[in-house]
Backbone bond lengths (Angstrom), bond angles and torsions (degrees), N, CA, C in turn:
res aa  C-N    CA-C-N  psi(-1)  N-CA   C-N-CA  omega(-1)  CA-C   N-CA-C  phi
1 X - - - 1.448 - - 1.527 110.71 -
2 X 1.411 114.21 -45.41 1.298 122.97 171.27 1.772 131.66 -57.70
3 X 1.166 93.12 -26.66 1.994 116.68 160.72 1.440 113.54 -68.80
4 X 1.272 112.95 -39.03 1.766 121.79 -171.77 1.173 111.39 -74.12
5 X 1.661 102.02 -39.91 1.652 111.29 -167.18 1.995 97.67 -77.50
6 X 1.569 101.28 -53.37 2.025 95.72 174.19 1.702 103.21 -63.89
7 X 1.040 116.00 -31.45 2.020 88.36 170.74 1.470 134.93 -67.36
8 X 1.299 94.88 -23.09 1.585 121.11 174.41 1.690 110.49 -65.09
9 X 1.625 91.27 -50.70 1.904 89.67 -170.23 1.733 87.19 -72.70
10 X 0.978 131.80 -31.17 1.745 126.24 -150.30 1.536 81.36 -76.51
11 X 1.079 139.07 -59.39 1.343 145.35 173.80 1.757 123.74 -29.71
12 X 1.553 100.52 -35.53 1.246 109.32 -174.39 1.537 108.67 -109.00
13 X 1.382 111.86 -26.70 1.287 91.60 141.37 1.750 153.94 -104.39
14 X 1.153 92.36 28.62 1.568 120.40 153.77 1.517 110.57 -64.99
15 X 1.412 110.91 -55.70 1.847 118.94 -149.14 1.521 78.57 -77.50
16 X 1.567 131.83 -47.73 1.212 122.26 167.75 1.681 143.96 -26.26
17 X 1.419 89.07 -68.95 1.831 93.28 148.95 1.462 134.00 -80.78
18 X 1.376 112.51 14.25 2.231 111.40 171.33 1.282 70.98 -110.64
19 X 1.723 142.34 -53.34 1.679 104.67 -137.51 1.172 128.01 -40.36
20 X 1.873 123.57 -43.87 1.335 119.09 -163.93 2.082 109.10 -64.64
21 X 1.449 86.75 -22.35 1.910 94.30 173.78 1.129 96.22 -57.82
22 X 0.898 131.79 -77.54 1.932 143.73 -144.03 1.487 104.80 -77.57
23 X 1.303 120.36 -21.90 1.846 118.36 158.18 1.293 114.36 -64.18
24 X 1.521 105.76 -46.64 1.687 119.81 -172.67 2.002 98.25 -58.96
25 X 1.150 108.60 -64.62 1.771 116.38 -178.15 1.438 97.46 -50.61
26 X 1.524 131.98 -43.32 1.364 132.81 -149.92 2.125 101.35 -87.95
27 X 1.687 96.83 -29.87 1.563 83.05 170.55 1.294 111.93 -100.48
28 X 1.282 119.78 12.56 1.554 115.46 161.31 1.260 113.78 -81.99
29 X 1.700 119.55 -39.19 0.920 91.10 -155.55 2.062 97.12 -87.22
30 X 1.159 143.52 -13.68 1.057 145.59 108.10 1.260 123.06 24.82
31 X 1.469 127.61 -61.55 1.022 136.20 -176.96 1.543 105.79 -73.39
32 X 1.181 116.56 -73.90 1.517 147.43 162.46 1.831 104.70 -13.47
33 X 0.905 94.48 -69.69 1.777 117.22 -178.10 1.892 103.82 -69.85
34 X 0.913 118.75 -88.64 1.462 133.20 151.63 1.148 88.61 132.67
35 X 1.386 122.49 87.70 1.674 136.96 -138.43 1.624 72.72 -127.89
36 X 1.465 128.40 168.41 1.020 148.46 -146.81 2.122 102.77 -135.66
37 X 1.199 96.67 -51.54 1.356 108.82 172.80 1.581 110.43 -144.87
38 X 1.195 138.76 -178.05 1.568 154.53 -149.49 1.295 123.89 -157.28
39 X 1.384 154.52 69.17 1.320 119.37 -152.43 2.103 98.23 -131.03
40 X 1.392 114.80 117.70 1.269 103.02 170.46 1.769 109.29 -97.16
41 X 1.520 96.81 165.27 1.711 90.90 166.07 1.397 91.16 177.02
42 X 1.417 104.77 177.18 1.900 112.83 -173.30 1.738 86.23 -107.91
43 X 1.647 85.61 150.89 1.286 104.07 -167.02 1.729 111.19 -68.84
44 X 1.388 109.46 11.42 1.322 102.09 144.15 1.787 150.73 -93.55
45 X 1.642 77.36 7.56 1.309 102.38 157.04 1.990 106.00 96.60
46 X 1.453 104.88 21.39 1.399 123.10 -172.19 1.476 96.35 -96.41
47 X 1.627 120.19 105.61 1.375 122.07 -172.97 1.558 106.43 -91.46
48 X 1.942 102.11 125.12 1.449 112.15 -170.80 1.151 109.82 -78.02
49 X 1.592 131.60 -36.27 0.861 156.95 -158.84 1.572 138.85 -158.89
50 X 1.163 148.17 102.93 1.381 154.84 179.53 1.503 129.82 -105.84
51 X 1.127 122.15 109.73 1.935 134.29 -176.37 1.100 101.00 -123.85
52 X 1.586 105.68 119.78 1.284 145.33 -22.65 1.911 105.08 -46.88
53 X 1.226 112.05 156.43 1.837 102.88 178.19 1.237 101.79 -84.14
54 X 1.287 123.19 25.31 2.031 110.50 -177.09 1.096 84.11 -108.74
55 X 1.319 144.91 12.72 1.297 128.93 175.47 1.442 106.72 -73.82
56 X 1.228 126.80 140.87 1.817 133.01 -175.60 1.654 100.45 -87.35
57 X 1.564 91.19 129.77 1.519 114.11 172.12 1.444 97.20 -52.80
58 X 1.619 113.68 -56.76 1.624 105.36 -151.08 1.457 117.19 -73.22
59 X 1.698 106.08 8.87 1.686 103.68 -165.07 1.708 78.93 -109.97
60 X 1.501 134.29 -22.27 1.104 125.61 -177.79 1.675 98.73 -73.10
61 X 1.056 128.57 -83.05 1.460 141.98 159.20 1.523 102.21 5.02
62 X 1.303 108.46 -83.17 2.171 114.51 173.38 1.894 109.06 -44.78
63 X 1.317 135.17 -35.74 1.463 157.87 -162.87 1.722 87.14 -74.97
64 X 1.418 100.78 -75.59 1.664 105.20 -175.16 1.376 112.06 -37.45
65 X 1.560 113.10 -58.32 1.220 123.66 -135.74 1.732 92.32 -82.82
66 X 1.420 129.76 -29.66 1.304 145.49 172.81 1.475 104.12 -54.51
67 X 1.393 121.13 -76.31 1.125 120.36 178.04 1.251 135.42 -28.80
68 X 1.781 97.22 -65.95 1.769 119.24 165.50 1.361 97.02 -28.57
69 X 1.504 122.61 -68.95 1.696 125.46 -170.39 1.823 114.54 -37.16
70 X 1.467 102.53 -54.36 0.716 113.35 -176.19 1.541 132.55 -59.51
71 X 1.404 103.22 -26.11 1.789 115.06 -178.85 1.011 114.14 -83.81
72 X 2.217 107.62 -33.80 1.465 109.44 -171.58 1.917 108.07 -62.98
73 X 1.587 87.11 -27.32 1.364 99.43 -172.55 1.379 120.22 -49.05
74 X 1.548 106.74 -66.71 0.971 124.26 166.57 1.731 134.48 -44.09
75 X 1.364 92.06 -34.97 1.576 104.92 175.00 1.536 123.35 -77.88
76 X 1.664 99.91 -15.17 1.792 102.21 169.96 1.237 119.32 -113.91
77 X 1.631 116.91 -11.70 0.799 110.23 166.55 1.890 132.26 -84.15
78 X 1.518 99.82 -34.86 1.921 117.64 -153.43 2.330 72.21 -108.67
79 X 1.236 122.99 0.14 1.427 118.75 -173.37 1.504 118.21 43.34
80 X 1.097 124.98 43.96 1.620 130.10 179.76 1.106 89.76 -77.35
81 X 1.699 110.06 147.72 1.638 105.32 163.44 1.579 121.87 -67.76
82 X 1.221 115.74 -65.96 1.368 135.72 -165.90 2.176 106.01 -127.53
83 X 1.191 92.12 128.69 1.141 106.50 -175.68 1.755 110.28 -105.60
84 X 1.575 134.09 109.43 0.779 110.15 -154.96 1.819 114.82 -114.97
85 X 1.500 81.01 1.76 1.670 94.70 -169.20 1.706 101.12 -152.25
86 X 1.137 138.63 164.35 1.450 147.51 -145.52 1.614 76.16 173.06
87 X 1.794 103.96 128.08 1.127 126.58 161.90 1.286 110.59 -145.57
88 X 1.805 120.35 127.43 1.697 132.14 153.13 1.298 111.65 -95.88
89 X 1.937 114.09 129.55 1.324 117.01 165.08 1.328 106.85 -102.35
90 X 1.428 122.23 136.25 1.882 123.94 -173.59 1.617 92.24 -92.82
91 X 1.307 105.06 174.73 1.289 111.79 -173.63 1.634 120.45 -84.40
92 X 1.443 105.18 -0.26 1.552 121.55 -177.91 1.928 96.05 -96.43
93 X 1.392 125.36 -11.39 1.670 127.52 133.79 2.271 79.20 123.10
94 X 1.554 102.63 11.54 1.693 101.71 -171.72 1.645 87.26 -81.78
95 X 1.692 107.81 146.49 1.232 118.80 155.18 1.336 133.45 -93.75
96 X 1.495 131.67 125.99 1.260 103.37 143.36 1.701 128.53 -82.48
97 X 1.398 110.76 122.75 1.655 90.53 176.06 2.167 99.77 -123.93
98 X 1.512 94.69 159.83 1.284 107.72 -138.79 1.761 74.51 -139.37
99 X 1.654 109.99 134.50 1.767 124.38 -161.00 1.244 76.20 -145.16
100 X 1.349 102.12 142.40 1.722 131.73 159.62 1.119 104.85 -115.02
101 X 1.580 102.30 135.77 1.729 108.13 148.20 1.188 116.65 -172.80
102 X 1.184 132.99 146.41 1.222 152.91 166.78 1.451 142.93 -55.83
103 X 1.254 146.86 108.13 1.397 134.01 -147.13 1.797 92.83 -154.06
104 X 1.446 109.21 114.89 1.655 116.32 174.18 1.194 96.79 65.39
105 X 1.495 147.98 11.79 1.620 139.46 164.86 1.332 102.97 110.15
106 X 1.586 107.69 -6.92 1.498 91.50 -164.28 1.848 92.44 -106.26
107 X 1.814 118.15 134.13 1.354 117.47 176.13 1.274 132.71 -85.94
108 X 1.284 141.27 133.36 1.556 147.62 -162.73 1.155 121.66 -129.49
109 X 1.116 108.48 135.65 2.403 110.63 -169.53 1.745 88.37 -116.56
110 X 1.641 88.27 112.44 1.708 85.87 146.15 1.547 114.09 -117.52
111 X 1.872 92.49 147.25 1.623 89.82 -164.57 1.955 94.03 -124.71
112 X 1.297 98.50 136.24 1.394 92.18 176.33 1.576 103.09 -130.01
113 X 1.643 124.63 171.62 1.202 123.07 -156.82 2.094 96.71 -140.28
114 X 1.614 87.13 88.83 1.456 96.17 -176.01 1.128 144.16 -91.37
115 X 1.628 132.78 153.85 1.926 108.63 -156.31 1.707 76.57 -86.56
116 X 1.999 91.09 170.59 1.188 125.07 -171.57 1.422 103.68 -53.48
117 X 1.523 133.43 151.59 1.359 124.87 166.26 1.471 123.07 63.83
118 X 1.501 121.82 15.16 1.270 133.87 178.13 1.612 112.12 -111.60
119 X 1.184 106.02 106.03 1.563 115.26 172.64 1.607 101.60 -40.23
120 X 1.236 100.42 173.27 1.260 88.27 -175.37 1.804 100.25 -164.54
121 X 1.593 115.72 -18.14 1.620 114.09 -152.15 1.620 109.70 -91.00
122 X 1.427 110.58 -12.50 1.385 118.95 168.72 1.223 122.11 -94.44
123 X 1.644 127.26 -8.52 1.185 125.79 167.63 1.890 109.87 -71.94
124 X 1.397 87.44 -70.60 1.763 103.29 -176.29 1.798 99.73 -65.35
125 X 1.582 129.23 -6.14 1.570 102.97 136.27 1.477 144.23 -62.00
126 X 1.535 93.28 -22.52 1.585 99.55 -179.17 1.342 102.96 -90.29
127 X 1.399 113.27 -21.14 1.241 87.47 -177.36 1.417 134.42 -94.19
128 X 1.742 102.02 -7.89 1.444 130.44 140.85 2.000 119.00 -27.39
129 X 1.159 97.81 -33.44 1.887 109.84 -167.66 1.182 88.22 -100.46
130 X 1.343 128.02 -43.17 1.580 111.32 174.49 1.016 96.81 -65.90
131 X 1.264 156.66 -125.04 1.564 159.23 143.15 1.861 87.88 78.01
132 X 1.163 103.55 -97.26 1.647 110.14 -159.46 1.519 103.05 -58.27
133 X 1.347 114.24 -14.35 1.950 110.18 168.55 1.444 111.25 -70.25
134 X 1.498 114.39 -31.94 1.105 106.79 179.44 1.535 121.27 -88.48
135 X 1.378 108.51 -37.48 1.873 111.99 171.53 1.645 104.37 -51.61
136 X 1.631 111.22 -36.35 1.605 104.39 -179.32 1.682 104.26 -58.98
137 X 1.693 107.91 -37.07 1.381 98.18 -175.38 1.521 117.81 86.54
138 X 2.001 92.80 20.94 1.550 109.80 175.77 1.436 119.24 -103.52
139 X 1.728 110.98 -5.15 1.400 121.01 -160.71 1.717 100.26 -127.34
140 X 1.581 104.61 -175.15 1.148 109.68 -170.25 1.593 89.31 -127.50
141 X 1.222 125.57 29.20 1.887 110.01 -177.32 1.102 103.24 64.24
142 X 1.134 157.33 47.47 1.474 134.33 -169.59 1.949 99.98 -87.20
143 X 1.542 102.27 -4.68 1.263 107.80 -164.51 1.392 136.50 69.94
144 X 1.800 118.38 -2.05 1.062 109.79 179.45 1.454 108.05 -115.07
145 X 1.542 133.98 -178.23 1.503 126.26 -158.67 1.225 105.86 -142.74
């Protein structure tokens, strides 16, 4: 119990020292895209990072945890292997789209909230490569890939 509880704090203070990285990559890529909001976190629903920061943990946290449902769903039921992206279009034509990926075993959802008619899968790739430069803890965020 005592291992779970020091991996947990070592954990939290990790996300502590990348966050200001992963804001810096997260309002670039933001800018770049002309993304509306930003939100990273591990697919347990532990948010690394949020652009704008008024964005609510607990709607990121409920977002994750929906999705996850949704892929496992999808993945045993329709048998896809790997699901790598989850996208909602609202009826005002805004997306949410929602990227998986994996870095050292451990899995991460970034979800961004995009205007209508805006590409969007080559920005939040690069900024995916920034992303795992910085969890390696080899980069400075510079945000680009």
């Amino acid at each position: 119990m005592k291992s779970m509880a020091r991996s947990r704090m070592n954990e939290l203070q990790t996300v502590e020292t990348t966050r200001p990285r992963f804001e810096q990559t997260l309002r670039a890529m933001n800018q770049k895209g002309r993304f509306q909001s930003a939100v990273l976190a591990t697919m347990d629903g532990l948010p690394l990072a949020t652009v704008p920061s008024s964005f609510d943990a607990e709607t990121t946290t409920a977002m994750v945890s929906l999705v996850r449902a949704l892929i496992n769903r999808v993945y045993h039921q329709l048998h896809l292997a790997k699901v790598d992206e989850v996208s909602l279009i609202g009826g005002d034509g805004k997306r949410l789209v929602c990227r998986y990926f994996t870095h050292d075993g451990e899995d991460f959802l970034l979800a961004v909230i995009a205007p209508p008619d805006q590409s969007y899968r080559r920005v939040t790739t690069q900024a995916i490569r920034a992303i795992k430069v910085d969890i390696s803890g080899q980069g400075h965020g510079s945000g680009q890939a």
